[in-house]
GUPA-110143 format. One record per atom (N, C-alpha, C, O): residue number from 1; x, y, z. Coordinates in Angstrom, 1 decimal. Last residue first. Example, Ala and Ser with C-alpha at 12.3 -4.5 7.8 and 13.67 -1.06 7.14 Angstrom:
<rs>
<k: 2&u: 12.8&v: -2.2&w: 7.1>
<k: 2&u: 13.7&v: -1.1&w: 7.1>
<k: 2&u: 12.9&v: 0.0&w: 7.9>
<k: 2&u: 13.4&v: 1.1&w: 8.0>
<k: 1&u: 13.2&v: -5.7&w: 7.8>
<k: 1&u: 12.3&v: -4.5&w: 7.8>
<k: 1&u: 13.2&v: -3.3&w: 7.8>
<k: 1&u: 14.2&v: -3.3&w: 8.5>
</rs>
This chain:
<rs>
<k: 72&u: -102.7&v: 224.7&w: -13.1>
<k: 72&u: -102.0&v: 225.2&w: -14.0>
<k: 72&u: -100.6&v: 226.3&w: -14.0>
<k: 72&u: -100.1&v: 226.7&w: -15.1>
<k: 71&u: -103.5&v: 222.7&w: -10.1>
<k: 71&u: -103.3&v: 223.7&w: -10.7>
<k: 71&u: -102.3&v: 224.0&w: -11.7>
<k: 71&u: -101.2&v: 223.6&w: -11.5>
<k: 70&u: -106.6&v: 221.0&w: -9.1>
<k: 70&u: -105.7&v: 221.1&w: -10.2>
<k: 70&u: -104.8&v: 222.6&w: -10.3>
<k: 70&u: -105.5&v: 223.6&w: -10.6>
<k: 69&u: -107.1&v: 220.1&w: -5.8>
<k: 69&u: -106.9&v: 220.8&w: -6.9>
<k: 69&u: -106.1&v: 221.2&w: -7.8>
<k: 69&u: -105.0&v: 221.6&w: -7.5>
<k: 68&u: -107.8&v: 216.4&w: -5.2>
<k: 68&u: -106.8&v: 217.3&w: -5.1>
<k: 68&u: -107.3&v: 218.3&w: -6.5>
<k: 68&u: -107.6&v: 218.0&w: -7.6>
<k: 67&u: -111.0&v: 215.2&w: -3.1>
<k: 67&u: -110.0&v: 215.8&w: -4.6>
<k: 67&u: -109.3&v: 216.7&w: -4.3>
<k: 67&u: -109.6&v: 217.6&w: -3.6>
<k: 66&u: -110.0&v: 213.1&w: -0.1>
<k: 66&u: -110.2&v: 214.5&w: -0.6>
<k: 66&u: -110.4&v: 214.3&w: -2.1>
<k: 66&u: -109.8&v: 213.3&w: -2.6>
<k: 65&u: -108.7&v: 210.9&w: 0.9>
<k: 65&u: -109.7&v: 210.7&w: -0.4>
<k: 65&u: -110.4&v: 212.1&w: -1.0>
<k: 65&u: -111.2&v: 212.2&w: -2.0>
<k: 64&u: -106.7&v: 211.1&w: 2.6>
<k: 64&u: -107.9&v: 210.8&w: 2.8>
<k: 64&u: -109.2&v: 211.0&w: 2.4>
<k: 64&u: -110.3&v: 211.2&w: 3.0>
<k: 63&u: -104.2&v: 211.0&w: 0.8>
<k: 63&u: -104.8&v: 209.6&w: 1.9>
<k: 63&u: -106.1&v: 209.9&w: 2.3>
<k: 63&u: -106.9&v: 208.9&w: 2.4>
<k: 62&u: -105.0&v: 213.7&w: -0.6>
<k: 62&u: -105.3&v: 212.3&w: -1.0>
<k: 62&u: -105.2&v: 211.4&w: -0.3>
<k: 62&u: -106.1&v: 210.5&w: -0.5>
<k: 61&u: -104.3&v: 215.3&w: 2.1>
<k: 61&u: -105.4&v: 214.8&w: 1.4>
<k: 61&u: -106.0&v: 214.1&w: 0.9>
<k: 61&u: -107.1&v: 213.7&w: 1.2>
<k: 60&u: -102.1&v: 214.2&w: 2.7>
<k: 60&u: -103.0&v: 214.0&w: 3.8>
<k: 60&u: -104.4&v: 214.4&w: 2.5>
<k: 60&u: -105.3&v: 213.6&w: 2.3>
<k: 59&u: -101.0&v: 215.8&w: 0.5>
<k: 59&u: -100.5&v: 214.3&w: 0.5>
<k: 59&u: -101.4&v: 213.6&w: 1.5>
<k: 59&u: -101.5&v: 212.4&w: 1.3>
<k: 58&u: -101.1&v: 218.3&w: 0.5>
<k: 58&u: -102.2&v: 217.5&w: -0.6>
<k: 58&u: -101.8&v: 216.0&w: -0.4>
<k: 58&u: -102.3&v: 215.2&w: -1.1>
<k: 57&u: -100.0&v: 218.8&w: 2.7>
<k: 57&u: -101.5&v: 219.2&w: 3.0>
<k: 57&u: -101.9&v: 218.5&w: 1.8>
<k: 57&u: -103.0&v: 218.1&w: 1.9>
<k: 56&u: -97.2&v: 218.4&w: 2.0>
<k: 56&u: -97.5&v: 217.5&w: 2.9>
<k: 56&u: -99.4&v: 217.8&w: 3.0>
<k: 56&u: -100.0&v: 216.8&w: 3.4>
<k: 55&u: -96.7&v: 220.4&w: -0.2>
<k: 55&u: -96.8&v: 218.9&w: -0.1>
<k: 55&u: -97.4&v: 218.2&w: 0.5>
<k: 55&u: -98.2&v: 217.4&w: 0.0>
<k: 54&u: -96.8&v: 222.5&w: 1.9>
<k: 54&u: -98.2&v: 222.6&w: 0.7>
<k: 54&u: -98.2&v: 220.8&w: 0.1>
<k: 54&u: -99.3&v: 220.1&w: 0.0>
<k: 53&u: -94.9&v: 222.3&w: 3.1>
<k: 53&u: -95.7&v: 222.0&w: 3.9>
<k: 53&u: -97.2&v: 221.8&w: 2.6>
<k: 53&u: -98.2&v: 221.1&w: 2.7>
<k: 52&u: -92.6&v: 222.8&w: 1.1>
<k: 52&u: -93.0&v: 221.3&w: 1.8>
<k: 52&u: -94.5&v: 221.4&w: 2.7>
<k: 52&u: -95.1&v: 220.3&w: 3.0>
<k: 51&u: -93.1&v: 225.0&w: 0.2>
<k: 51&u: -93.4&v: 224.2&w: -0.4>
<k: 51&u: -93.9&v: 222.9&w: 0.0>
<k: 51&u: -94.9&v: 222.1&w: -0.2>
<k: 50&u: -92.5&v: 226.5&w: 2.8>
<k: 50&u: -93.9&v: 226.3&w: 2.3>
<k: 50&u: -94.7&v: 225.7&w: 1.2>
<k: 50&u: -96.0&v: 225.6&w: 1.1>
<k: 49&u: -89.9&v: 225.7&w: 3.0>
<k: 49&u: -91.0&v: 225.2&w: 4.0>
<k: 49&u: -92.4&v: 225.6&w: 3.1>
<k: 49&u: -93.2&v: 224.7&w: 3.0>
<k: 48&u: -88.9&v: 227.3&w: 0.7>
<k: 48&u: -89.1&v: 226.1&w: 0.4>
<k: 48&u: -89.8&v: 225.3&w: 1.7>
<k: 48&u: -90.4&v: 224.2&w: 1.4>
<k: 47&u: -89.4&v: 229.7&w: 1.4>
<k: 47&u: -90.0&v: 229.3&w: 0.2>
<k: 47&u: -90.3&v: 227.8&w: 0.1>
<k: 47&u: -91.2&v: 227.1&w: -0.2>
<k: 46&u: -87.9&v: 229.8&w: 3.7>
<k: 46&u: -88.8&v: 230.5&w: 3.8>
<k: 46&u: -89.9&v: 229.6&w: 2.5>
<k: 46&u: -90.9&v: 229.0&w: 2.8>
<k: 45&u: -85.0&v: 227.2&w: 3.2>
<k: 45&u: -85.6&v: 228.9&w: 2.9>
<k: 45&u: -86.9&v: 228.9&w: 3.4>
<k: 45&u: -87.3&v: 227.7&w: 3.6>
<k: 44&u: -83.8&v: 225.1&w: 6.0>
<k: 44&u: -84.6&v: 225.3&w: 4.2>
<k: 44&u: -84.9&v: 226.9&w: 4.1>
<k: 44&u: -84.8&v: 227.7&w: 5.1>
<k: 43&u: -82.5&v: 224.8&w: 7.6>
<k: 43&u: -81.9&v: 225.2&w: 7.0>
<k: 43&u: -82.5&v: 225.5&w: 5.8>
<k: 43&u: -81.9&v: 226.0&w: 4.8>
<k: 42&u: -84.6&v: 223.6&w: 9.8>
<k: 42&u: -83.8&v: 224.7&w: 9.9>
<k: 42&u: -83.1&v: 225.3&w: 8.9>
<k: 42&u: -83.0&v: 226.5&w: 9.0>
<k: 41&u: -84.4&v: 220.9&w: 8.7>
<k: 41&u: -86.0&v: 221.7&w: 8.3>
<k: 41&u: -85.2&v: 223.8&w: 9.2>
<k: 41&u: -85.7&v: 224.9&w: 8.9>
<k: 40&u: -82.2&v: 219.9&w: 9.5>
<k: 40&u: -82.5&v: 219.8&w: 8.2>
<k: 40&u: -83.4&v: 221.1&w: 7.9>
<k: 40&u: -83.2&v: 222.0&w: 7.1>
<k: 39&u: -82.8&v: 219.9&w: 12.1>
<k: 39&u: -81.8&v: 220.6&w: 11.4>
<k: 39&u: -81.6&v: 221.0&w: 10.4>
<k: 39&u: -81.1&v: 222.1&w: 10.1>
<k: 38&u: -84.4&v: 218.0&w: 12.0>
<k: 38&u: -85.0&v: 219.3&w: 12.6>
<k: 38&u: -83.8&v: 220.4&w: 12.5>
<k: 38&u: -84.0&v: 221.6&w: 12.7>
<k: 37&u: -85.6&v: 216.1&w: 9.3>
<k: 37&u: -84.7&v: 216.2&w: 10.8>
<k: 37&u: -84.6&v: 218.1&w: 10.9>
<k: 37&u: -84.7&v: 219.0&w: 10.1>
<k: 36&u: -87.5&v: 214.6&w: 7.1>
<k: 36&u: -86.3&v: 215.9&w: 7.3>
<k: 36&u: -86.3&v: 215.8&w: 8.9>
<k: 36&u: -87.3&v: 215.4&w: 9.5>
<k: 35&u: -89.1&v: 212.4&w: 6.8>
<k: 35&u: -88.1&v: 212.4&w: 5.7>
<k: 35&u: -87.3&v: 213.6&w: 6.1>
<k: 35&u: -86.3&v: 213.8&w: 5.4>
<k: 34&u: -91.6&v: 213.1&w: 8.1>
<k: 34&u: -91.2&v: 211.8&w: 8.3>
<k: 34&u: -89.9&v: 211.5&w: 7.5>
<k: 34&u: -89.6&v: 210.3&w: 7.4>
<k: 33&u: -93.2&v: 215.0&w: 7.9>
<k: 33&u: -92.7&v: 214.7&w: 6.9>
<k: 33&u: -92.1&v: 213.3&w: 6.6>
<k: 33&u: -92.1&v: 212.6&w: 5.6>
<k: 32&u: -94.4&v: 215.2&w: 10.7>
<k: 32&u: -95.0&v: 214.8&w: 9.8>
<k: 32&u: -94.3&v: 214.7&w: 8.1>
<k: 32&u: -95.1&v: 214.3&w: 7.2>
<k: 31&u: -92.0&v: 216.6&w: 12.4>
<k: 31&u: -92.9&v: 215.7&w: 12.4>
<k: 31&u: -94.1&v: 214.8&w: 11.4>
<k: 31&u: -94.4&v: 213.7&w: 11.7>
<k: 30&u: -91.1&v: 218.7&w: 10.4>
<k: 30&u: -90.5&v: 217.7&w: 10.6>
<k: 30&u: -91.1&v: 216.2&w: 11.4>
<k: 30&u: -90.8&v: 215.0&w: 11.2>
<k: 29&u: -93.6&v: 220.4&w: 10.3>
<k: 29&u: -92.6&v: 220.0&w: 8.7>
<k: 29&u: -92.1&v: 219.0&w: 9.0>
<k: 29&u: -92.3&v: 218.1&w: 8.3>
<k: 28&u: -93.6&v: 221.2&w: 12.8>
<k: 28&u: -94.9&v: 220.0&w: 12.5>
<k: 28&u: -94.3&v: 219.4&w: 11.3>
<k: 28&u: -94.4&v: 218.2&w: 11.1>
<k: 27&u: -91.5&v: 222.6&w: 13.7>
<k: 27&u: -91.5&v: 221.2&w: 14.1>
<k: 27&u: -93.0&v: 220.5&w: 13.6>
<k: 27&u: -93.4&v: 219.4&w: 14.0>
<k: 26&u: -91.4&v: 224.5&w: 11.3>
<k: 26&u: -90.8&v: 223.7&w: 11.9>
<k: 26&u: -91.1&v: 222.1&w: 12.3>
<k: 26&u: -91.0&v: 221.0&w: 11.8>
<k: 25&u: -93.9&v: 225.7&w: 13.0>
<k: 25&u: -94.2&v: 225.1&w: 11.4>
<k: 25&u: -93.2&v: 224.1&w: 11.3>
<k: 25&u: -93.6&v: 222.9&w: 11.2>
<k: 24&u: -93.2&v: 226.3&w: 15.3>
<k: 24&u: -94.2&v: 225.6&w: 15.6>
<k: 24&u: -94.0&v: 224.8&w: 13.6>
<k: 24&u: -94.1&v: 223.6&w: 13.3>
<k: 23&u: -91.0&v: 228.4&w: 14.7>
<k: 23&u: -90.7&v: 227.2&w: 15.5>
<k: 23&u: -91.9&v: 225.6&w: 15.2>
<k: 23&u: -91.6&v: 224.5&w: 15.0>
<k: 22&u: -93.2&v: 230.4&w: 13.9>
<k: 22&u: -92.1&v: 229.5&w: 12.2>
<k: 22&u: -91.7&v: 228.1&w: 13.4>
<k: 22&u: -92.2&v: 227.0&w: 13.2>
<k: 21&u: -94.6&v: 231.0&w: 16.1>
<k: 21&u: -95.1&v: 230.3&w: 14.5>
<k: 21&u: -94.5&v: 230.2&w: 14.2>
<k: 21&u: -94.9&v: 229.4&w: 13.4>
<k: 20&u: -92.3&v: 232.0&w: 17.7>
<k: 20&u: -93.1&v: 230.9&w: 17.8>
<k: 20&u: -93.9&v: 230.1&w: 16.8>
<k: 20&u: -93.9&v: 228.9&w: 16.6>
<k: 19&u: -92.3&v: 234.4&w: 15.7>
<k: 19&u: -91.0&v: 233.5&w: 16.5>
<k: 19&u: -91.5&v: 232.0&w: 16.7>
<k: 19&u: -91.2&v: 231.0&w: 16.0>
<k: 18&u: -94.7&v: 235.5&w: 16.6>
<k: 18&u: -94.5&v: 235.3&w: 14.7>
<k: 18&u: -92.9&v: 234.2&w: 15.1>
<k: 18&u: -92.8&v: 233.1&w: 14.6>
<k: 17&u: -94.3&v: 236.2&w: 18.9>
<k: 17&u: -95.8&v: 235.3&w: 18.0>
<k: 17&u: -95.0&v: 234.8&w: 16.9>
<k: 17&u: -94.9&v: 233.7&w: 16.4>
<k: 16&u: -92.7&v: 237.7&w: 19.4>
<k: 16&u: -92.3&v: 236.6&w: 19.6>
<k: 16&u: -93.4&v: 235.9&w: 19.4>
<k: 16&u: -93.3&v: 234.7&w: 19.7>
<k: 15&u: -93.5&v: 240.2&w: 17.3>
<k: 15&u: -92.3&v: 239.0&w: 17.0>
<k: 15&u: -91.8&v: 237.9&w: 17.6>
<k: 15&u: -91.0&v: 237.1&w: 17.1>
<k: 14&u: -95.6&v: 240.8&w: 19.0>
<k: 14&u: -95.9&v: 240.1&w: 17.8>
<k: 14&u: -94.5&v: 239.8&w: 17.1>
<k: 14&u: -94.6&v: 238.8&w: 16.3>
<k: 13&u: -94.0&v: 241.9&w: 21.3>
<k: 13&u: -95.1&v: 240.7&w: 22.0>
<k: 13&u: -95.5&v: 240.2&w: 19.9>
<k: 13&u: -95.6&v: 238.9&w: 19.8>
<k: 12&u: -92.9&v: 244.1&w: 20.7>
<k: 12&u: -92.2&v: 242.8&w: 20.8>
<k: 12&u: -93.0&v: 241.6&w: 20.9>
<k: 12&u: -92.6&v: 240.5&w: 20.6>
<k: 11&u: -95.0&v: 245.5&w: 19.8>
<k: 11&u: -94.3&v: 245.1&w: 18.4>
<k: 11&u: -93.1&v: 244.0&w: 19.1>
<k: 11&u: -92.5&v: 243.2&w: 18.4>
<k: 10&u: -96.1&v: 245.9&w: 22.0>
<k: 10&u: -96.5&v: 245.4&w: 21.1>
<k: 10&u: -96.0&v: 244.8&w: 20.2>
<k: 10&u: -96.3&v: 243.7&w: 19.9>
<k: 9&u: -93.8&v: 247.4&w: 23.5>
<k: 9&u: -93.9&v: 246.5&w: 24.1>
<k: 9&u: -95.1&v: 245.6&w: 22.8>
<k: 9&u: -94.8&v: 244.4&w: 22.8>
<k: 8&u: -93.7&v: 250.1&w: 21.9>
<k: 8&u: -92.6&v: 248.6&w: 22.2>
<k: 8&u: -92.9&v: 247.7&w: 22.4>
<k: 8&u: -92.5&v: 246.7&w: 21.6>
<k: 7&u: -96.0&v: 251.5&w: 21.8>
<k: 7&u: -95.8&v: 250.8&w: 20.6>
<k: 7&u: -95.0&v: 249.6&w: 21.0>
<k: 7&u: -95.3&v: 248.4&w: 20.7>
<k: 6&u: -94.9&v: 253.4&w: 23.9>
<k: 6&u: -96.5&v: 252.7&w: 24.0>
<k: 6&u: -96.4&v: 251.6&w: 23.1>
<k: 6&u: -96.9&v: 250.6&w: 23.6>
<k: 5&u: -92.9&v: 254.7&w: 22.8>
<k: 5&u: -92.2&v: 253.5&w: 24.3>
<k: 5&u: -93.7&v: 253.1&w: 24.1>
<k: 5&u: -93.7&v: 251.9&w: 24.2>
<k: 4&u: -92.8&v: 254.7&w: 19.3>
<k: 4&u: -93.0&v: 255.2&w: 20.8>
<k: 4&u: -92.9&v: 254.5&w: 21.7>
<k: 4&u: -92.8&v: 253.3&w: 21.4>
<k: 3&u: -90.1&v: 253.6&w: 17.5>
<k: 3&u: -91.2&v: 253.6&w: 17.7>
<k: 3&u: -91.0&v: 254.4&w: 19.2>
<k: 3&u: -90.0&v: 254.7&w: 19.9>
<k: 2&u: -88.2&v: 253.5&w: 14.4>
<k: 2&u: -88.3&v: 254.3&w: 15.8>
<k: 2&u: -90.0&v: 254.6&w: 16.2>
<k: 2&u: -90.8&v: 255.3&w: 15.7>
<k: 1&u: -85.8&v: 252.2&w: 12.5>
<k: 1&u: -87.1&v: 252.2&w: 12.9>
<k: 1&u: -87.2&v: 252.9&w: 14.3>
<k: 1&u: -86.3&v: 252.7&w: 15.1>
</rs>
C-alpha cells in the first residue's frame, strides 16, 4: 500500500481508533461476561467476540424484560 505523506497521518490516527475499539470491546466482553478473563477474551477470534457480545446484549435484555427477537 502507498499512500501520500497528506493521507499518513489519517490512516494512522483511524488504526489507533479502530486499536482502541477492539481494546474497549475486550474489556467490556470481560467485564460484563463475568465468565472470561482478559486473556481468555484475547484469544477468541473476531467471530467469536461478536458472538459473545450479541449473547451478552440479549441476556441484559431479557433481565430487563425487553422481547427478545426471534431469529430463523
Amino acid at each position: 500500500m502507498h499512500l501520500p505523506p497528506e493521507e499518513i497521518e489519517e490512516f494512522v490516527e483511524g488504526y489507533r481508533n479502530d486499536a482502541k475499539a477492539s481494546i474497549n470491546e475486550i474489556v467490556d466482553l470481560v467485564v460484563y461476561s463475568e465468565v472470561l478473563d482478559y486473556n481468555q477474551a484475547w484469544n477468541l477470534s473476531r467471530q467469536e467476540i461478536e458472538m459473545f457480545v450479541d449473547a451478552l446484549k440479549s441476556k441484559v435484555e431479557a433481565k430487563s424484560g425487553k422481547k427478545q427477537q426471534q431469529q430463523l
